[in-house]
C-alpha positions as CSV (number, residue, x, y, z in Angstrom):
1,X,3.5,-8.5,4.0
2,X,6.3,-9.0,1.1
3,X,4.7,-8.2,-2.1
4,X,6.0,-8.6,-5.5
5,X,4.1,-7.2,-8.5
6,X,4.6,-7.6,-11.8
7,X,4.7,-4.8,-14.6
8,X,4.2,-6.1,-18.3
9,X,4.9,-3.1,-20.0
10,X,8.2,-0.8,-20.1
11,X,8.4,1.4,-17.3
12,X,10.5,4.4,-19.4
13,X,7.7,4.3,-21.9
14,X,4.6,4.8,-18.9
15,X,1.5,4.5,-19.7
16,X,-2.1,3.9,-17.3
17,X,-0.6,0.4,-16.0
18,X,2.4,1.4,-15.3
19,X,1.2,4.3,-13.5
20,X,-1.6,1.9,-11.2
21,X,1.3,0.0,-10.4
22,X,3.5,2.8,-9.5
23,X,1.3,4.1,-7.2
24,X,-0.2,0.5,-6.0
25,X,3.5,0.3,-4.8
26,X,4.7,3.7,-2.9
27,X,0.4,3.5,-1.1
28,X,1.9,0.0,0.0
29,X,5.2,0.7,1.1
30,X,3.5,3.8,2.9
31,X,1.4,1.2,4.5
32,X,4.4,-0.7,6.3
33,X,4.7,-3.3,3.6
34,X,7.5,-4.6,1.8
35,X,7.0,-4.1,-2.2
36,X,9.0,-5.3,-5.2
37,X,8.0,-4.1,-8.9
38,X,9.4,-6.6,-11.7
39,X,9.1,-4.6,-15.1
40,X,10.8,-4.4,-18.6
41,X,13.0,-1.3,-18.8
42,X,15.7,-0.1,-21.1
43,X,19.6,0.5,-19.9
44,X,20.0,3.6,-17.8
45,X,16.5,3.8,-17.5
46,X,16.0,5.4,-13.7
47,X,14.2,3.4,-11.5
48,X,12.7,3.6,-8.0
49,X,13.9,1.8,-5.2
50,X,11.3,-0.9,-5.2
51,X,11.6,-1.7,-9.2
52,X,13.8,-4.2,-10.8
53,X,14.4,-4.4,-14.2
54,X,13.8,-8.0,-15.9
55,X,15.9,-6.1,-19.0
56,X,14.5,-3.9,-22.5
57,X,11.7,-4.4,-23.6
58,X,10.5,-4.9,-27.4
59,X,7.6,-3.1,-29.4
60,X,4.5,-5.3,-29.8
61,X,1.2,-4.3,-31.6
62,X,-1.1,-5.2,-28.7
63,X,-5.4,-4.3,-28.0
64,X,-5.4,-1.7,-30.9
65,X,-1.9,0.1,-29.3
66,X,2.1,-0.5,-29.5
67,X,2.9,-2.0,-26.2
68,X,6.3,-2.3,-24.9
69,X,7.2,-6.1,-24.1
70,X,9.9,-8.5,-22.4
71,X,9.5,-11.8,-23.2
72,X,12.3,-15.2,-23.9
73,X,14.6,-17.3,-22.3
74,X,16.6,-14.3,-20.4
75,X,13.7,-12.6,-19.3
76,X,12.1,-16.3,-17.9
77,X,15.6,-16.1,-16.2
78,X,15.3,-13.3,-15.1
79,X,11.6,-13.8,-13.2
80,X,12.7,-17.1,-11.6
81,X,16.1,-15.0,-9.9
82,X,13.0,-12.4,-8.7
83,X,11.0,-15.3,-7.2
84,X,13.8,-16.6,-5.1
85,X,15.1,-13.5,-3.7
86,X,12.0,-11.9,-2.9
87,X,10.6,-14.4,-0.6
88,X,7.2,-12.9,-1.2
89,X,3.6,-14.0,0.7
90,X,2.0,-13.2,-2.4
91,X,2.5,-12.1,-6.0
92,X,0.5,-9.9,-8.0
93,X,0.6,-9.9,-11.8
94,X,-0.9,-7.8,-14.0
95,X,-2.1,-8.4,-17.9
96,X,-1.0,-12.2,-17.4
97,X,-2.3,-12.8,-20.8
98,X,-0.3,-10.3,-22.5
99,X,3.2,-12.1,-23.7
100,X,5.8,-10.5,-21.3
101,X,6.8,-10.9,-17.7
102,X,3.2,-10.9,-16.3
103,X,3.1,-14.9,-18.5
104,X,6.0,-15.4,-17.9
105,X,5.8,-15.1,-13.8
106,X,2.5,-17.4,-14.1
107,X,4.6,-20.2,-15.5
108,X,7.3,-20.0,-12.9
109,X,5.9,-19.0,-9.7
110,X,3.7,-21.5,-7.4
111,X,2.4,-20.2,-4.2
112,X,-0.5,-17.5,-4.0
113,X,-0.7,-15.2,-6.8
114,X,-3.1,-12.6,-7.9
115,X,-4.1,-11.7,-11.0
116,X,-5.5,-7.7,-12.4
117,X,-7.1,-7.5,-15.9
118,X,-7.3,-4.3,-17.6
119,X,-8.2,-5.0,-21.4
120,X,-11.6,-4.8,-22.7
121,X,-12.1,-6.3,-26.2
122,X,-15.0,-8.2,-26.6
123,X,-13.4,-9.3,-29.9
124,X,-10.2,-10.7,-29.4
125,X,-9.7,-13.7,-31.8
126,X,-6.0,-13.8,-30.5
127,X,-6.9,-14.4,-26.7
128,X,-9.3,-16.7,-28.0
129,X,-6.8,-18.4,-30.6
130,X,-4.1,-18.4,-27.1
131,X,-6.4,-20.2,-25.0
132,X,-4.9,-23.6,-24.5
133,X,-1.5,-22.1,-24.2
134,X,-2.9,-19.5,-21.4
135,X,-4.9,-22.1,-19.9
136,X,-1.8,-24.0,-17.7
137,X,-0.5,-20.7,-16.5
138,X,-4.4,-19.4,-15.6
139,X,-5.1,-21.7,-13.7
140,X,-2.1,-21.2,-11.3
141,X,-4.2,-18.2,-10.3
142,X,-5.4,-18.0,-7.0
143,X,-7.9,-15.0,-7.4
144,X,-8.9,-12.6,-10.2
145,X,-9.1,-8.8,-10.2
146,X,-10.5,-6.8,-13.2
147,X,-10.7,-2.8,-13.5
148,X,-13.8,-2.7,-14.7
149,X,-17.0,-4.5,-15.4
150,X,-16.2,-4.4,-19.4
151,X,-12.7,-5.6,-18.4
152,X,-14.7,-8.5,-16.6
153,X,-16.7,-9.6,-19.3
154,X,-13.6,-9.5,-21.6
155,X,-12.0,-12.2,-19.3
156,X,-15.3,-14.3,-19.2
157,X,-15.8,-14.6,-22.7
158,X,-12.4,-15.3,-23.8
159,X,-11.0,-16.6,-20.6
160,X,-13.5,-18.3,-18.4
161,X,-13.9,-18.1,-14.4
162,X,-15.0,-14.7,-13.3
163,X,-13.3,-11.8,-11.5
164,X,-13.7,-9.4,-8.4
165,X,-14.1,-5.9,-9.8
166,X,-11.7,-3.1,-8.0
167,X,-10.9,0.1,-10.1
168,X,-7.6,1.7,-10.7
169,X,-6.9,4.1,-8.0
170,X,-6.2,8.1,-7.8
171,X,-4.2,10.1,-5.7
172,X,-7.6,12.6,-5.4
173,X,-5.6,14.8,-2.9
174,X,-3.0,15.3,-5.0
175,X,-5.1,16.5,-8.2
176,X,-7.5,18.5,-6.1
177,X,-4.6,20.2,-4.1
178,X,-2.5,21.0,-7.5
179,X,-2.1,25.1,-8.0
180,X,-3.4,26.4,-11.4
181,X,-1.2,27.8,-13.9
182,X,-2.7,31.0,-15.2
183,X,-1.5,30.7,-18.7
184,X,-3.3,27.8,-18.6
185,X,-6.5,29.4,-17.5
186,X,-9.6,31.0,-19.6
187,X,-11.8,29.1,-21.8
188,X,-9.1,26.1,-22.3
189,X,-9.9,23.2,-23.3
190,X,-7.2,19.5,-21.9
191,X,-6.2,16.7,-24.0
192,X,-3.8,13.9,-22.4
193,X,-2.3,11.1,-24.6
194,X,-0.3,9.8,-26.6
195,X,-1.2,12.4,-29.9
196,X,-0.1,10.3,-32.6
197,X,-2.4,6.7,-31.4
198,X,-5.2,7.1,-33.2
199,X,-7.5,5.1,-30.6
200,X,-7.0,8.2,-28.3
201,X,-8.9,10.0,-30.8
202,X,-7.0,13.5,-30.8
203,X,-8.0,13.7,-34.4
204,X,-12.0,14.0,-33.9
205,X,-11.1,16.7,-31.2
206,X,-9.3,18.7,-33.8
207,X,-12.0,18.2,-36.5
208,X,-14.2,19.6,-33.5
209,X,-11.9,22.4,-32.9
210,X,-13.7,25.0,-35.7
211,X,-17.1,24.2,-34.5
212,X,-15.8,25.4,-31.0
213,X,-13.8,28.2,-32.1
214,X,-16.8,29.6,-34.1
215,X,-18.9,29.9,-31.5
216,X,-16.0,31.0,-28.6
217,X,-13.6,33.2,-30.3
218,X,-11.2,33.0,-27.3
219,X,-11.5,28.7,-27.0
220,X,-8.2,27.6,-27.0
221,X,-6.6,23.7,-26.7
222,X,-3.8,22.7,-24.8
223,X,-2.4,18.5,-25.8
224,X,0.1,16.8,-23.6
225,X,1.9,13.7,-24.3
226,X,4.0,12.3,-27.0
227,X,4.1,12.1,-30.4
228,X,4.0,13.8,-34.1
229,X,2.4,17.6,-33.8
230,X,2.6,18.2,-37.5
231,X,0.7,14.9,-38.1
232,X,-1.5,16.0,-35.3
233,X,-2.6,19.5,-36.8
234,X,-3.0,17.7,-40.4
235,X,-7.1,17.7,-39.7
236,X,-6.8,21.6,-38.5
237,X,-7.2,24.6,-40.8
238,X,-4.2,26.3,-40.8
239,X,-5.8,29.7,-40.1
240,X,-6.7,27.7,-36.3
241,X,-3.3,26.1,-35.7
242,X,-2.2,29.0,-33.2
243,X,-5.5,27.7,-31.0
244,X,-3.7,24.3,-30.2
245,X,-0.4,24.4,-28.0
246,X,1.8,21.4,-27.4
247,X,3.1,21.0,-24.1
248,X,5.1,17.8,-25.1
249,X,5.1,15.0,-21.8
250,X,4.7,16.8,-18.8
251,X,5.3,15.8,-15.2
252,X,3.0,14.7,-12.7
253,X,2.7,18.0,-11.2
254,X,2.0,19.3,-14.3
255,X,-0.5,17.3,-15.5
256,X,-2.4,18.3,-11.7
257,X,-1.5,22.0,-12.7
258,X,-3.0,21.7,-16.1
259,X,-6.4,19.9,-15.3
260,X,-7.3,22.2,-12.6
261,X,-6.6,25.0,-14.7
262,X,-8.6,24.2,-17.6
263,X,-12.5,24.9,-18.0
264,X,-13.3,21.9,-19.5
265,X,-11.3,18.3,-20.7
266,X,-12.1,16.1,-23.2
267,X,-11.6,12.9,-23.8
268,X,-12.5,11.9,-27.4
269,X,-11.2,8.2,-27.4
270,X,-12.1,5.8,-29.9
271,X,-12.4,2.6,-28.3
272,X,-10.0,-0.3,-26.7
273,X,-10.3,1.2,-23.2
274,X,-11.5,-0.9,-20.0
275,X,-11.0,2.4,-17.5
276,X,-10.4,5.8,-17.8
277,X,-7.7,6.7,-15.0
278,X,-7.3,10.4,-17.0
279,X,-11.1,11.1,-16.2
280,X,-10.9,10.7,-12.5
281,X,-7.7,12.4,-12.7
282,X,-9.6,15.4,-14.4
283,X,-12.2,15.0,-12.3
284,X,-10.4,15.2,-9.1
285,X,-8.8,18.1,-10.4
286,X,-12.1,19.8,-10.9
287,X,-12.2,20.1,-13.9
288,X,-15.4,19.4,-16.2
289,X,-15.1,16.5,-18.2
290,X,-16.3,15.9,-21.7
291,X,-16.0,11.9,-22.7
292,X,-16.8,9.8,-25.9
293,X,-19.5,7.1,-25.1
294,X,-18.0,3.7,-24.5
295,X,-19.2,1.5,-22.2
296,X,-16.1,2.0,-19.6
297,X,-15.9,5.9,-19.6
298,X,-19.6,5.9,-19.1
299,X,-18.7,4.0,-16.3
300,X,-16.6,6.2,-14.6
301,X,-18.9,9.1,-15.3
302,X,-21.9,7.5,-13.4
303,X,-23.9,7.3,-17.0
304,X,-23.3,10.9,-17.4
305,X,-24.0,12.2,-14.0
306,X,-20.3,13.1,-13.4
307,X,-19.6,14.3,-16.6
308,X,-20.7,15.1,-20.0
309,X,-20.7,12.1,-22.4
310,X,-21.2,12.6,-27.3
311,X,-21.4,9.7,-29.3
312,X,-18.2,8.3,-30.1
313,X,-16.0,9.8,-32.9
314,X,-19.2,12.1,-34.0
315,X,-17.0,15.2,-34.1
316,X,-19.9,17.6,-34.5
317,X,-21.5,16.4,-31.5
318,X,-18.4,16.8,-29.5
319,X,-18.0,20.3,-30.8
320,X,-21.9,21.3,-29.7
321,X,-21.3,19.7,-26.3
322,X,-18.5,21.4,-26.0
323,X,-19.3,24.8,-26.9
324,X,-22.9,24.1,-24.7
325,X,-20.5,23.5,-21.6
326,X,-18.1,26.4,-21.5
327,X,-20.9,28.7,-22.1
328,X,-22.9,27.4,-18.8
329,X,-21.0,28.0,-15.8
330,X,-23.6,26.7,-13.6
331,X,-23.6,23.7,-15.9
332,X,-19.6,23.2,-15.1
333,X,-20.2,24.0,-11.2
334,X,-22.7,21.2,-11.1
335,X,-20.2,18.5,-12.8
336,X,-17.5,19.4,-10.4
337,X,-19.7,19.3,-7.3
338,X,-21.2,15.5,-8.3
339,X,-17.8,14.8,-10.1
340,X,-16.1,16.0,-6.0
341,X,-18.4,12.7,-4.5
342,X,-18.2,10.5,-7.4
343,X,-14.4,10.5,-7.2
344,X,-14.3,9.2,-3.4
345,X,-14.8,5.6,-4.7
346,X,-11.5,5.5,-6.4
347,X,-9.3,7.2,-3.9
348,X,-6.2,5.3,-3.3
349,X,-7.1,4.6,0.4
350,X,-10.4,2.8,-0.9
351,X,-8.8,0.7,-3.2
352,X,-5.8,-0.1,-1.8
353,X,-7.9,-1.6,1.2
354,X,-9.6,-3.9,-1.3
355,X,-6.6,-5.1,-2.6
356,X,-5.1,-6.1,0.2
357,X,-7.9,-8.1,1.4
358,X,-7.8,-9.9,-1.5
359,X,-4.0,-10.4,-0.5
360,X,-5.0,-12.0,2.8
361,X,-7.7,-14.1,1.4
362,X,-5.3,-15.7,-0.8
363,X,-2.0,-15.7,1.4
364,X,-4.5,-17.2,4.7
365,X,-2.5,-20.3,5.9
366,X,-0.8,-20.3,2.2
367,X,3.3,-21.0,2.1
368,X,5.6,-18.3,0.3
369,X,5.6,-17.9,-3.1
370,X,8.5,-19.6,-4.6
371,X,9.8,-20.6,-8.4
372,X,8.1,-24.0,-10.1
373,X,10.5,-26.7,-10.2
């Protein structure tokens, strides 16, 4: 089958899109299929085989974040030169509502085309207010994917029609195979994000950090990802700022290496999430997981059978779950072994399958995709 999927966001700026999309691609293409990945990307910016650039992308404040954009006349140009070379059976865009390539393939494109969802925001006067300009390009849409049951709802409220739900998928092999780093090792606690967003909530984590430290002398907190560490520290005592280390943005094989080596990870997030692709991650790792208590990360916890869920932003309650956690060893053995089952759902080999028969639903006795007069 030739696929073309369609990446809103910038690929040298990745974030947990671009990353299901990434790895969407290569589990085709392993499969024997022929993939192409349209996405925004800066000059120079190294790409994979299968990705084409529709050109840079532009910041945008977008779902309580800064995404990275490519919309306009040269972009629209752009998407219909991708349409007629790739000849594709079927299309597959993701965030069409957001305004970069994802709208922008909707308008031009007529054949079969799928469609994933990944905000949640049950509030969105925007979407809402962009209805009747959405509305032409939805209904081009031959069948709906969303990543979650809240990102569901989020499209039935604002959007209408409904959606098939199919998670975002995880390499499990790959995080549960990945070797520990003993420096990394020994009452550690794992934070991955961008530090300086507040929705990732990084901030209640570090008010939590004294509350920790006080009751486990040796607790210690290692932060990946981007972003401003003095700002970061700001909520920190001083006295505890040689408890946090910054590893900056770390590979792939680091981020494995990292949460299979920690005890437990937390994942203090504030809200404006429809998944939680870094909990699976952490749970296929093995390691114990520690999440805030929206709707969507209680979802991928099984309600709290997989991992350990506080109320969200109550930093006291994080640091008392926390402390609770890394003192019980049975407690963390338990988590991984349920977390080990609980996992299988969103294996790459699972998900994948489901996605592709929602290709062939869609693509059965269809013609090509091709651009819109």
């Amino acid at each position: 089958m030739r696929i073309g999927i369609v990446c809103p966001y910038s690929w040298d700026v990745p974030g947990g899109v671009q990353y299901h999309i990434r790895d969407l691609a290569e589990h085709l293409i392993a499969l024997g299929h022929h993939v192409s990945v349209l996405a925004p990307a800066d000059d120079g910016t190294p790409l994979p085989p299968y990705a084409v650039s529709a050109g840079r992308a532009v910041p945008v404040p977008y779902n309580g974040s800064v995404a990275r954009l490519n919309f306009g006349f040269l972009s629209a140009a752009r998407v219909r030169r991708w349409l007629h070379d790739g000849g594709f059976d079927v299309i597959h865009i993701h965030e069409p509502t957001s305004p970069s390539l994802g709208l922008l393939a909707c308008w031009a494109a007529r054949g079969p085309i799928v469609a994933t969802f990944h905000t949640s925001n049950p509030r969105s006067r925007a979407m809402i207010a962009a209805y009747p300009i959405l509305q032409p390009a939805l209904e081009k849409i031959s069948a709906r994917i969303a990543v979650s049951e809240y990102a569901r709802r989020t499209l039935v409220e604002h959007l209408g029609g409904d959606a098939v739900v199919i998670p975002n998928g995880v390499d499990v092999g790959f995080f549960a195979a990945a070797e520990p780093k003993p420096q990394w090792q020994g009452d550690t606690i794992g934070f991955i994000g961008r530090i300086d967003e507040p929705r990732k909530g990084l901030q209640v984590l570090m008010r939590a950090l004294p509350g920790i430290v006080a009751e486990r002398p040796g607790a210690r907190l290692l932060v990946a990802g981007r972003g401003d560490q003095r700002e970061a520290l700001e909520p920190l005592p001083a006295a505890l700022h040689d408890r946090v280390e910054f590893l900056g943005m770390v590979s792939d094989e680091d981020k494995a290496r990292l949460l299979r080596s920690v005890d437990l990870y937390v994942a203090p997030n504030l809200g404006g999430e429809s998944f939680g692709i870094i909990l699976v991650e952490a749970m296929s790792a093995g390691a114990a997981v520690l999440a805030a208590d929206l709707d969507a990360f209680a979802q991928v916890l099984g309600q709290g059978s997989a991992g350990e869920l506080f109320p969200n932003g109550d930093a006291d309650a994080l640091a008392a779950a926390a402390v609770r956690v890394l003192g019980d060893a049975a407690r963390r053995e338990e988590l991984r072994t349920r977390a080990s089952a609980h996992v299988r759902r969103f294996d790459w080999s699972v998900v994948a399958a489901e996605i592709l028969s929602v290709y062939e639903t869609v693509t059965a006795g269809a013609e090509a995709v091709r651009p819109a007069p």
